[in-house]
Jmol script that loads the backbone (N, CA, C; Angstrom):
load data "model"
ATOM      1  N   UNK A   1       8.032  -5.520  26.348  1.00  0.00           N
ATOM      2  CA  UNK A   1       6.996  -6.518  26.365  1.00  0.00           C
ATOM      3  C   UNK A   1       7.664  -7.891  26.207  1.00  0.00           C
ATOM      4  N   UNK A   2       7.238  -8.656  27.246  1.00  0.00           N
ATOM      5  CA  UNK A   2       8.136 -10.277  27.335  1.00  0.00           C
ATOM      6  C   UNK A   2       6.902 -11.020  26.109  1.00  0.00           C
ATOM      7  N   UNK A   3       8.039 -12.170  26.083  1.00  0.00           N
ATOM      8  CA  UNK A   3       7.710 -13.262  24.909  1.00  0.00           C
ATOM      9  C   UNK A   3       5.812 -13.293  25.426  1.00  0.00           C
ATOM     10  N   UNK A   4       5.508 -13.725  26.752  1.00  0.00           N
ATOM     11  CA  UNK A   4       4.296 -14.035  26.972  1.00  0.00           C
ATOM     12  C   UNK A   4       3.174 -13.347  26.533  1.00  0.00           C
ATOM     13  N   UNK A   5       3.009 -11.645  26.893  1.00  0.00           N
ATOM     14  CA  UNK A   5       2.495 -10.553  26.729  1.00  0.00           C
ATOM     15  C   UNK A   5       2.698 -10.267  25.409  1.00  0.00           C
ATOM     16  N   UNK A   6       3.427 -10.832  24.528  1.00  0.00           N
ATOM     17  CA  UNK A   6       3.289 -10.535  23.159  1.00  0.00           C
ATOM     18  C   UNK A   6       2.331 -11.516  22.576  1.00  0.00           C
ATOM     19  N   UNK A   7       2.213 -12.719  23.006  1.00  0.00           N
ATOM     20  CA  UNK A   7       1.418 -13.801  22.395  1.00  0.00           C
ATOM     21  C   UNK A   7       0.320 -13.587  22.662  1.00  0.00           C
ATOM     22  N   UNK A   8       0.115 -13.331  24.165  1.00  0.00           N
ATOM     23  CA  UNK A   8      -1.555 -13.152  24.361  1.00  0.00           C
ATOM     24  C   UNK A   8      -1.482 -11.767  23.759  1.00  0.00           C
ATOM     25  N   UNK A   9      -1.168 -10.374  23.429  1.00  0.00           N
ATOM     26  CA  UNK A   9      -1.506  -9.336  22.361  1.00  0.00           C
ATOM     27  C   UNK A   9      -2.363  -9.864  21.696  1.00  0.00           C
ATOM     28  N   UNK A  10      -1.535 -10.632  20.655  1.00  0.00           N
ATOM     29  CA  UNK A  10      -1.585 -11.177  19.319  1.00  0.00           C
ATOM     30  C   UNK A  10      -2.756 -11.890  19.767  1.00  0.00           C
ATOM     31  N   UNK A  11      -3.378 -13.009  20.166  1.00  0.00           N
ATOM     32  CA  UNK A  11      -4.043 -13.664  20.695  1.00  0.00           C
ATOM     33  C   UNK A  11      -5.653 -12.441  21.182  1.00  0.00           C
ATOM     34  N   UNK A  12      -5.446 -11.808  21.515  1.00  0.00           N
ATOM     35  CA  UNK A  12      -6.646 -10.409  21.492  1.00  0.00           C
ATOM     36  C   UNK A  12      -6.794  -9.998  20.405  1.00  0.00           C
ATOM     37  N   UNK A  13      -5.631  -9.673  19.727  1.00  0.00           N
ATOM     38  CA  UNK A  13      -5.815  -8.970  18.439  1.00  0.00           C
ATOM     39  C   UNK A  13      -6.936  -9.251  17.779  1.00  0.00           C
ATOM     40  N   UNK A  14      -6.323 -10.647  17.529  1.00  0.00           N
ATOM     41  CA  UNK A  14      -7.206 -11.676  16.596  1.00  0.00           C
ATOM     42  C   UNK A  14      -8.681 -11.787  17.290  1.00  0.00           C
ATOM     43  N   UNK A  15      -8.790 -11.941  18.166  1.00  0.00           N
ATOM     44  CA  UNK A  15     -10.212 -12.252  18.519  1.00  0.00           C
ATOM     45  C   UNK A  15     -10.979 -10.784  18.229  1.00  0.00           C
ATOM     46  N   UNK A  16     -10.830  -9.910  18.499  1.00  0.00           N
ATOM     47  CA  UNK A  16     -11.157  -8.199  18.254  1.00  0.00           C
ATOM     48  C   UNK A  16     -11.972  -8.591  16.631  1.00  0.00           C
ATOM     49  N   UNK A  17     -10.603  -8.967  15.606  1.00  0.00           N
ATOM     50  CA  UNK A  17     -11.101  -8.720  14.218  1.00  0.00           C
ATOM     51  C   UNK A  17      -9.794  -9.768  14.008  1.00  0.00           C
ATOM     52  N   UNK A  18     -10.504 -11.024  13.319  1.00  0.00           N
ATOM     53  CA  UNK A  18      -9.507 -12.056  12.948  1.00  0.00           C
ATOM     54  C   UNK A  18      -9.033 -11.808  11.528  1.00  0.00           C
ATOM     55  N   UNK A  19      -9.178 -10.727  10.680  1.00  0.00           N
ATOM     56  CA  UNK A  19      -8.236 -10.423   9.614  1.00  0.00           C
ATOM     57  C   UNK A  19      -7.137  -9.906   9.951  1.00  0.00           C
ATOM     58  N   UNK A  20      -7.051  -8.852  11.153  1.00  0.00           N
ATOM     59  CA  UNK A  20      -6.309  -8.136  11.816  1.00  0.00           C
ATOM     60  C   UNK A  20      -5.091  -8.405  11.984  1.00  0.00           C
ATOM     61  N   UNK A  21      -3.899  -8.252  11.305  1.00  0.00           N
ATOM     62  CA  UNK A  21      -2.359  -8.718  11.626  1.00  0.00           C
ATOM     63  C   UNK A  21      -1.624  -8.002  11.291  1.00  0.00           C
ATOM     64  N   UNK A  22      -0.524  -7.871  12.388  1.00  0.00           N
ATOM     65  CA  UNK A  22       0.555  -7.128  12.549  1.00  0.00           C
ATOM     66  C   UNK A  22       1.589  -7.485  12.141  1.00  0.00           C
ATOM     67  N   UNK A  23       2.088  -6.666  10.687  1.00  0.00           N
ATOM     68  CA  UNK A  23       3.169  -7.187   9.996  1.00  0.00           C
ATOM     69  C   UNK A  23       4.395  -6.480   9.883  1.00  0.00           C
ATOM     70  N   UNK A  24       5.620  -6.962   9.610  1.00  0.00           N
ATOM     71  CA  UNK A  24       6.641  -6.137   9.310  1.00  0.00           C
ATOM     72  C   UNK A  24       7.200  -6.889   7.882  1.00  0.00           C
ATOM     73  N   UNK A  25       7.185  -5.183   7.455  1.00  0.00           N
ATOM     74  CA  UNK A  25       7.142  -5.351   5.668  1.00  0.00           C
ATOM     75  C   UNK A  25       9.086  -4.254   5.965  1.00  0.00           C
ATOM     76  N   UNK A  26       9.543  -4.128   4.542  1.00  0.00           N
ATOM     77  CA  UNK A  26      10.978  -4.125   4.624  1.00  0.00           C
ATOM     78  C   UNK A  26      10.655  -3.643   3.097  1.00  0.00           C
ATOM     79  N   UNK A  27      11.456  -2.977   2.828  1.00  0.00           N
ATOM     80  CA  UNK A  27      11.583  -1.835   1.636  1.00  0.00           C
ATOM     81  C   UNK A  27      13.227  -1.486   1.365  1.00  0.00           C
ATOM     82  N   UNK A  28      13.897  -2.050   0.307  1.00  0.00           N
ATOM     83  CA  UNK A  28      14.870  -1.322  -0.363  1.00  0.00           C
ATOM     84  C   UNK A  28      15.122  -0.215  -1.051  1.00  0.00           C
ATOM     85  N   UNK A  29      15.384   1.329  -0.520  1.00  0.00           N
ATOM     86  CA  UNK A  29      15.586   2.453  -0.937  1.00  0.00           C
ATOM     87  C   UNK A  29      16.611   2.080  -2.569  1.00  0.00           C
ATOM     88  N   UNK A  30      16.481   3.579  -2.815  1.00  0.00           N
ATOM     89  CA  UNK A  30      17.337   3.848  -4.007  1.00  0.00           C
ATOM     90  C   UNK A  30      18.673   3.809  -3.644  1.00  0.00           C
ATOM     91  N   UNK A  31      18.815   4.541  -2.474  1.00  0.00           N
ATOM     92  CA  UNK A  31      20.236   4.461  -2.244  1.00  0.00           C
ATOM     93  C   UNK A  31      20.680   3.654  -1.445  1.00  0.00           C
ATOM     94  N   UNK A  32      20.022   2.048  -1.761  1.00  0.00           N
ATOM     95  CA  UNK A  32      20.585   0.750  -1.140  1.00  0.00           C
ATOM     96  C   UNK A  32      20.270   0.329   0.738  1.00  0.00           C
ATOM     97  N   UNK A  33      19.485   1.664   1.016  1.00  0.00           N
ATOM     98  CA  UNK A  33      19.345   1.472   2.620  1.00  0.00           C
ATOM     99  C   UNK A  33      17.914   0.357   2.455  1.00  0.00           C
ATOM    100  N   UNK A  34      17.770  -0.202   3.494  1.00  0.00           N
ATOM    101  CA  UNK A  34      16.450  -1.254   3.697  1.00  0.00           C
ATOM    102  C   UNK A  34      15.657  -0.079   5.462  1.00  0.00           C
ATOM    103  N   UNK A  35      14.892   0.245   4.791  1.00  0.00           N
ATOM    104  CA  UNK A  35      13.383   0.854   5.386  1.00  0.00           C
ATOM    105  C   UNK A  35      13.161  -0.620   6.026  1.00  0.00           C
ATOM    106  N   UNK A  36      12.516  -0.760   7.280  1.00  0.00           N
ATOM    107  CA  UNK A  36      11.468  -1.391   8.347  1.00  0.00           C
ATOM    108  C   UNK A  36      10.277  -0.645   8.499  1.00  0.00           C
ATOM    109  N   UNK A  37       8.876  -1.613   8.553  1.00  0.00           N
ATOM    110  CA  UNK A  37       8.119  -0.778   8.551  1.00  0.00           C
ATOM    111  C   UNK A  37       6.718  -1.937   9.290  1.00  0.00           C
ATOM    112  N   UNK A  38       6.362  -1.331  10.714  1.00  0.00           N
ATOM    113  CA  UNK A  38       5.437  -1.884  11.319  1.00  0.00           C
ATOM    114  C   UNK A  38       4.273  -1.980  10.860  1.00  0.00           C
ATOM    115  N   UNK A  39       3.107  -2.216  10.360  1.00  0.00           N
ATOM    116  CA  UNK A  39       1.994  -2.463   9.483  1.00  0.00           C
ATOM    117  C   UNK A  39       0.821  -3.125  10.608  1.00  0.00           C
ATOM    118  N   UNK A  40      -0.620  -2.128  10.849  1.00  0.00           N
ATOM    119  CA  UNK A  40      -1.489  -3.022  10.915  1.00  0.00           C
ATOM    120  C   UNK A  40      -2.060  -3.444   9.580  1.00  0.00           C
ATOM    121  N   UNK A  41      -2.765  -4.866   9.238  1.00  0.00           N
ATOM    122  CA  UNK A  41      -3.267  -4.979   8.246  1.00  0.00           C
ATOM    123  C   UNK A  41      -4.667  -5.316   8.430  1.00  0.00           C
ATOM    124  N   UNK A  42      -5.582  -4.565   7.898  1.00  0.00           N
ATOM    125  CA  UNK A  42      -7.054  -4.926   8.323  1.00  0.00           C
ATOM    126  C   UNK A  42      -7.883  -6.008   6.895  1.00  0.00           C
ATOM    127  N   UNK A  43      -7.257  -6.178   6.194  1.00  0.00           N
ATOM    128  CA  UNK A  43      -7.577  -7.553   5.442  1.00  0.00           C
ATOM    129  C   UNK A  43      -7.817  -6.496   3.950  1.00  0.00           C
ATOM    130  N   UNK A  44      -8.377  -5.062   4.233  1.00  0.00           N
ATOM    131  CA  UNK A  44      -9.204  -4.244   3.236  1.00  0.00           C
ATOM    132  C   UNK A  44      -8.227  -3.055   2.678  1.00  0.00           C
ATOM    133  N   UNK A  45      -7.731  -2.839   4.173  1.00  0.00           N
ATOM    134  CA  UNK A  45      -6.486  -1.621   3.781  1.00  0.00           C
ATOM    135  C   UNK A  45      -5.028  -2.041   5.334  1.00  0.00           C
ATOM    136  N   UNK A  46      -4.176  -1.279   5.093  1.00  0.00           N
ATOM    137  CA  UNK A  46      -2.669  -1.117   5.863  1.00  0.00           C
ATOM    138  C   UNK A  46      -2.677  -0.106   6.340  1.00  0.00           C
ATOM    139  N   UNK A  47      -2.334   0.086   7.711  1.00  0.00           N
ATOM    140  CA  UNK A  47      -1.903   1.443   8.124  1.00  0.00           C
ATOM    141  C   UNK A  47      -0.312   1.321   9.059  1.00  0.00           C
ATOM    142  N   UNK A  48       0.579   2.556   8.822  1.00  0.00           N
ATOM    143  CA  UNK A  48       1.516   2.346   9.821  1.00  0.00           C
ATOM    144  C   UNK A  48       1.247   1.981  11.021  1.00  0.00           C
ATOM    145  N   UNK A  49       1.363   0.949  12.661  1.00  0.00           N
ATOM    146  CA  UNK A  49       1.156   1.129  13.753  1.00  0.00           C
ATOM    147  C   UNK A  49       1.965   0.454  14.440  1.00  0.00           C
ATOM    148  N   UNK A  50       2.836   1.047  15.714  1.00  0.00           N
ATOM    149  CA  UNK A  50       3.562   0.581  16.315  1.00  0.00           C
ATOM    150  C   UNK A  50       3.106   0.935  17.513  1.00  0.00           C
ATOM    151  N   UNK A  51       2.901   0.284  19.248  1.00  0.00           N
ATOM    152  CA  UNK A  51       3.114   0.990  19.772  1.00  0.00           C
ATOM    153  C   UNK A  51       4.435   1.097  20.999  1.00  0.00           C
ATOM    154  N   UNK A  52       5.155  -0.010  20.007  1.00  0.00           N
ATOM    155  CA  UNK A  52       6.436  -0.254  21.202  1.00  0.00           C
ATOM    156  C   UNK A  52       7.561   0.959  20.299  1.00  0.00           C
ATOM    157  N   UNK A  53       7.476   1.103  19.483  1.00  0.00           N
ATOM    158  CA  UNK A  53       8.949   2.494  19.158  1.00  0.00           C
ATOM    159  C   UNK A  53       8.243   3.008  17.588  1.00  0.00           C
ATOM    160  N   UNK A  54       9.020   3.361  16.887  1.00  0.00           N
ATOM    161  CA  UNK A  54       9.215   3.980  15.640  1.00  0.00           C
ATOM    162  C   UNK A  54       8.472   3.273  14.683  1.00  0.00           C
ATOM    163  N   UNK A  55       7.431   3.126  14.185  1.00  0.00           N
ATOM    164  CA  UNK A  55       7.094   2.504  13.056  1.00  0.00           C
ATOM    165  C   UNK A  55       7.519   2.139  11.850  1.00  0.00           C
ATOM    166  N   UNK A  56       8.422   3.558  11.264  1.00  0.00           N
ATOM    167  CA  UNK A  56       9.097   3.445   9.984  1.00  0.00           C
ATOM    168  C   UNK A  56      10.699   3.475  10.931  1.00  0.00           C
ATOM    169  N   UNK A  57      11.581   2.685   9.955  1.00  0.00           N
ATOM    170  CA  UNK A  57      12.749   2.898  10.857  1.00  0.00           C
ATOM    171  C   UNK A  57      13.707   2.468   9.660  1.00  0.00           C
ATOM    172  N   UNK A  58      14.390   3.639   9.305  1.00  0.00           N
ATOM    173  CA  UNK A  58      15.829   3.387   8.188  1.00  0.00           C
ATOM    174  C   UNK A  58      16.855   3.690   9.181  1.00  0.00           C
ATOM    175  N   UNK A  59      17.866   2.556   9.424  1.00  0.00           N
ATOM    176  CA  UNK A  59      19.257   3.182  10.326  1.00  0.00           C
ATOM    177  C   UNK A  59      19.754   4.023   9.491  1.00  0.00           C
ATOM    178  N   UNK A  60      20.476   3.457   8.503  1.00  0.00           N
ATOM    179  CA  UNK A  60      21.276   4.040   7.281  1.00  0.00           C
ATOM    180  C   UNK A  60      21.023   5.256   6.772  1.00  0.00           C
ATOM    181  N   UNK A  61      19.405   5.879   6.978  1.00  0.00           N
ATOM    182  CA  UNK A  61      19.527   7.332   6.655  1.00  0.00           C
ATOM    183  C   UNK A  61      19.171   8.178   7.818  1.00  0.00           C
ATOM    184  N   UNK A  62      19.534   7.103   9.127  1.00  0.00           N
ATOM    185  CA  UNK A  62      19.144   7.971  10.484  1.00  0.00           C
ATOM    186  C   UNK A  62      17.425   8.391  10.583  1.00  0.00           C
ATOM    187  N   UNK A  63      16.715   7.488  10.156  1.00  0.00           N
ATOM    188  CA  UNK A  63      15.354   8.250   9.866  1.00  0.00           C
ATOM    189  C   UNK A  63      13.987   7.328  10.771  1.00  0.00           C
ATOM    190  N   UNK A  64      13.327   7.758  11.744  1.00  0.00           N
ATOM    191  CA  UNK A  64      12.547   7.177  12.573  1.00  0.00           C
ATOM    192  C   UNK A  64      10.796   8.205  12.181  1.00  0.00           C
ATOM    193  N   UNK A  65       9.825   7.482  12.192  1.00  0.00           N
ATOM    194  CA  UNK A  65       8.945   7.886  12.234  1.00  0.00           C
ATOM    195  C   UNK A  65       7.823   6.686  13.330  1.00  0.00           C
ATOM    196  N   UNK A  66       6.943   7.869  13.776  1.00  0.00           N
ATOM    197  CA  UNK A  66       6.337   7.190  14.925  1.00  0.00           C
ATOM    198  C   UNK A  66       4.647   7.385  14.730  1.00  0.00           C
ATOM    199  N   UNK A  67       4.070   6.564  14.248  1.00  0.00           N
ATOM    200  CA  UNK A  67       2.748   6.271  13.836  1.00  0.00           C
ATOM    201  C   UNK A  67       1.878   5.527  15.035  1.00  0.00           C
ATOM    202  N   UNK A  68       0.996   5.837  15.066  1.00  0.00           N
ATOM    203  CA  UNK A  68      -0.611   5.177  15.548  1.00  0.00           C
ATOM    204  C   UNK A  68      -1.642   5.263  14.829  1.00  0.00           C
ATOM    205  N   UNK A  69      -2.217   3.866  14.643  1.00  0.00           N
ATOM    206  CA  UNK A  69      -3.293   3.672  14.076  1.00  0.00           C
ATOM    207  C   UNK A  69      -3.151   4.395  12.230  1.00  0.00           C
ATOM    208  N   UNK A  70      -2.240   4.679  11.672  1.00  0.00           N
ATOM    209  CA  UNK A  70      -1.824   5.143  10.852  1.00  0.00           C
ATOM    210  C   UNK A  70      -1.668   6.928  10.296  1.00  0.00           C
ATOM    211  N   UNK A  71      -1.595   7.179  12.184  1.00  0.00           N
ATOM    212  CA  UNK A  71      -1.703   8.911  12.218  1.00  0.00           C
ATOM    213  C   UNK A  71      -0.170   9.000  12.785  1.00  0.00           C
ATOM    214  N   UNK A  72       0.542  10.133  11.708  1.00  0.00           N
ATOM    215  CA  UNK A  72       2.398  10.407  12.005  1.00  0.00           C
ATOM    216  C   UNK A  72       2.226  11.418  12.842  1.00  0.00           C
ATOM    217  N   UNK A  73       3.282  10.972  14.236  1.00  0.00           N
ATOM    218  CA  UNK A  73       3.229  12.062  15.717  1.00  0.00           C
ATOM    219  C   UNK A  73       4.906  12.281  15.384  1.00  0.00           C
ATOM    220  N   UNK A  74       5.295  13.202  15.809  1.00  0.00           N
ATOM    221  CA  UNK A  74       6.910  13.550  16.588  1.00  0.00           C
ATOM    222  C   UNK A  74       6.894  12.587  18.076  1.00  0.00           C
ATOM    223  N   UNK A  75       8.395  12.672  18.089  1.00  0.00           N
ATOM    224  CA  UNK A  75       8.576  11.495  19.171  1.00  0.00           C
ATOM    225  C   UNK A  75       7.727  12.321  20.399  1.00  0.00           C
ATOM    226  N   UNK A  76       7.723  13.321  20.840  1.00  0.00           N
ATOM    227  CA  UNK A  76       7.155  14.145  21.501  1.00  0.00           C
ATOM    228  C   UNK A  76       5.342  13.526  22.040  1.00  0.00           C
ATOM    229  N   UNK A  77       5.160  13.981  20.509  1.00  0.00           N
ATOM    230  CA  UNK A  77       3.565  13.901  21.043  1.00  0.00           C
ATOM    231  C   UNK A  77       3.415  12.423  21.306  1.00  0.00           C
ATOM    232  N   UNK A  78       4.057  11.478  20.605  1.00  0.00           N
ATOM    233  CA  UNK A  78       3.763   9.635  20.377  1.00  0.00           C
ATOM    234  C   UNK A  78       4.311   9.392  22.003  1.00  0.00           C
ATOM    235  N   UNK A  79       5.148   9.738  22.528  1.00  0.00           N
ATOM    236  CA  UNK A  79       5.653   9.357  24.235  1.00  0.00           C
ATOM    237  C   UNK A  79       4.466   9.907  24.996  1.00  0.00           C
ATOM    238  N   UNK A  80       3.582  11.122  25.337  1.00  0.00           N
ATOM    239  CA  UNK A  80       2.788  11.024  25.967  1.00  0.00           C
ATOM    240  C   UNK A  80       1.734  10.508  25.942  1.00  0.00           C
ATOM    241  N   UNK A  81       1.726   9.865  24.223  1.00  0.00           N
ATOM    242  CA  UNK A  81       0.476   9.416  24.131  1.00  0.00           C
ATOM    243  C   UNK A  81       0.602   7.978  24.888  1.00  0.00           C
ATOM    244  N   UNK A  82       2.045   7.121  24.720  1.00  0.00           N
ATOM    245  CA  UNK A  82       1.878   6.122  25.325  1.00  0.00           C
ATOM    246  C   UNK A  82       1.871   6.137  26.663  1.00  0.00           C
ATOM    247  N   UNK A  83       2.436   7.409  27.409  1.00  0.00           N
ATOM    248  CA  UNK A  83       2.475   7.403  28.926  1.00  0.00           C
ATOM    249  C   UNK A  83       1.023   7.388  29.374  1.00  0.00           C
ATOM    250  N   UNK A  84       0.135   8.021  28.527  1.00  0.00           N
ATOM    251  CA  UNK A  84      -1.361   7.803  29.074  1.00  0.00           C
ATOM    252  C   UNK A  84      -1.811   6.670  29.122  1.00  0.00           C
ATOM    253  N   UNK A  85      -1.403   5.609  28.533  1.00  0.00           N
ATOM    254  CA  UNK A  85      -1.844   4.293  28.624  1.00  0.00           C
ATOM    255  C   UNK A  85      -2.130   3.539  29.773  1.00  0.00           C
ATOM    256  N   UNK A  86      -1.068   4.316  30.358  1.00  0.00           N
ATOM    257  CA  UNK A  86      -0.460   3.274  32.001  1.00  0.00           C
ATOM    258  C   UNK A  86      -1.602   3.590  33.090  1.00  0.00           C
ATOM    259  N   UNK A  87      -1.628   1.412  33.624  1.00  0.00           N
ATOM    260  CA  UNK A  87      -3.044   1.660  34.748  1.00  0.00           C
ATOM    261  C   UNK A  87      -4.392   1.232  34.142  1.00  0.00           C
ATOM    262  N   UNK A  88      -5.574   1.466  35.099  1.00  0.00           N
ATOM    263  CA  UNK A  88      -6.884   1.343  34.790  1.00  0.00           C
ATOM    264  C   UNK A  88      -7.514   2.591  34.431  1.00  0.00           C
ATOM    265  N   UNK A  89      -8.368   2.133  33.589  1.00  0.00           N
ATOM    266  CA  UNK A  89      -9.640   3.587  33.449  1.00  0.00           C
ATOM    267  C   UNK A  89      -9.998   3.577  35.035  1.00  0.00           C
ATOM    268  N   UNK A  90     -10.463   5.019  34.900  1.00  0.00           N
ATOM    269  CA  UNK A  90     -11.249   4.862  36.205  1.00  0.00           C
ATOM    270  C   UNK A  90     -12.321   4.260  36.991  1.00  0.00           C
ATOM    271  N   UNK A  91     -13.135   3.917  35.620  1.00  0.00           N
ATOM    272  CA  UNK A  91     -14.619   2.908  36.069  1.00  0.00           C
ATOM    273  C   UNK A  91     -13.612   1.495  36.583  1.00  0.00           C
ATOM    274  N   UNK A  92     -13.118   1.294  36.369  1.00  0.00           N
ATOM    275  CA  UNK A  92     -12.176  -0.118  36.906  1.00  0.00           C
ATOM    276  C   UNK A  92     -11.773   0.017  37.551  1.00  0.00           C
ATOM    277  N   UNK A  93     -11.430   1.129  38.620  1.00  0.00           N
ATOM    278  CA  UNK A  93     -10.399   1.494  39.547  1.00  0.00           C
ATOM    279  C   UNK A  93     -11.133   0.574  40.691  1.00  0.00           C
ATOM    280  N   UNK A  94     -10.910  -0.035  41.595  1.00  0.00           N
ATOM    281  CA  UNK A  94     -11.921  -0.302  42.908  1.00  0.00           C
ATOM    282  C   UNK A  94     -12.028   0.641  43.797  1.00  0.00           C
ATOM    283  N   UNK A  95     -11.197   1.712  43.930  1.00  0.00           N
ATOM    284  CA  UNK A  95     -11.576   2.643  44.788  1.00  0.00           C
ATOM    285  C   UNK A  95     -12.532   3.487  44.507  1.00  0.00           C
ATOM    286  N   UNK A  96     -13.412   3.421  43.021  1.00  0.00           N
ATOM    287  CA  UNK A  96     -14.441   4.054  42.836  1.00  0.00           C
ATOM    288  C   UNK A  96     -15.468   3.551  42.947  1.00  0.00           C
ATOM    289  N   UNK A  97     -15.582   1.889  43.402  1.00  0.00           N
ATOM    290  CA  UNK A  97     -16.619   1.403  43.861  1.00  0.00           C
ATOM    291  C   UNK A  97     -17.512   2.294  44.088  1.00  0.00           C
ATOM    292  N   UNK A  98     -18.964   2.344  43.837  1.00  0.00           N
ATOM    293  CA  UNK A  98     -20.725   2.481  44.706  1.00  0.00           C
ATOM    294  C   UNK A  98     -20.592   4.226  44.151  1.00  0.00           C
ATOM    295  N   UNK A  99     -19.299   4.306  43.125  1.00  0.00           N
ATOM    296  CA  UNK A  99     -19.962   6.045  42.797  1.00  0.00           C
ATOM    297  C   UNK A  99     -19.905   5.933  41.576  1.00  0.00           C
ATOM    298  N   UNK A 100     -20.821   6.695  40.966  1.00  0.00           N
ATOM    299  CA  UNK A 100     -21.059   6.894  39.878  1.00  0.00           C
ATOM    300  C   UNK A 100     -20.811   8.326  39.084  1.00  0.00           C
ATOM    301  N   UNK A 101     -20.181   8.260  38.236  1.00  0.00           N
ATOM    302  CA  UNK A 101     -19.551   9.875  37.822  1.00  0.00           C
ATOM    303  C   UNK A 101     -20.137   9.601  36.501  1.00  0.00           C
ATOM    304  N   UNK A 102     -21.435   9.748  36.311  1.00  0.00           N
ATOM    305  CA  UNK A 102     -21.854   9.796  34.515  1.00  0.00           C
ATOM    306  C   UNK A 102     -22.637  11.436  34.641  1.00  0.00           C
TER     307      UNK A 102
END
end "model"
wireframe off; spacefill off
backbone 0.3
color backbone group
């Protein structure tokens, strides 16, 4: 995601729910490693959410975890979930113009 497509994100985000912000918080382990950690914040509560890589991410103990919306997937299930992303719904498609599938 280029510099542009990140601003207007952010720029939706906020309009959606203007408490809404995406933070990165940082955690010092016991055994001196520093944890990264992607954060939506809804003003009331935090949940893990990333959807560009790993949410939780320690190099130092080799350790990646991959969250949405604050639900933990294996890299497995979190890659198809983002491959479904790609494209229009179908009501948007124009080739479905004048039909109706309800």
């Amino acid at each position: 995601m280029n510099e542009i497509e990140k601003k207007r994100y952010d720029e939706v985000q906020r309009s959606i729910n203007p408490k809404t912000k995406v933070r990165k918080v940082y955690k010092i382990e016991e055994d001196g490693s520093k944890t990264t950690a992607r954060v939506l914040d809804f003003g009331d509560k935090a949940v893990f959410h990333c959807d560009e890589g790993p949410a939780l991410i320690n190099k130092e103990q080799k350790r990646k975890e991959y969250y949405l919306n604050g639900i933990e997937y294996d890299f497995e299930t979190w890659n198809e979930i983002q491959k479904g992303k790609e494209g229009l719904p179908w009501y948007k498609n124009p080739a479905f113009k004048g039909t109706v599938r309800f």
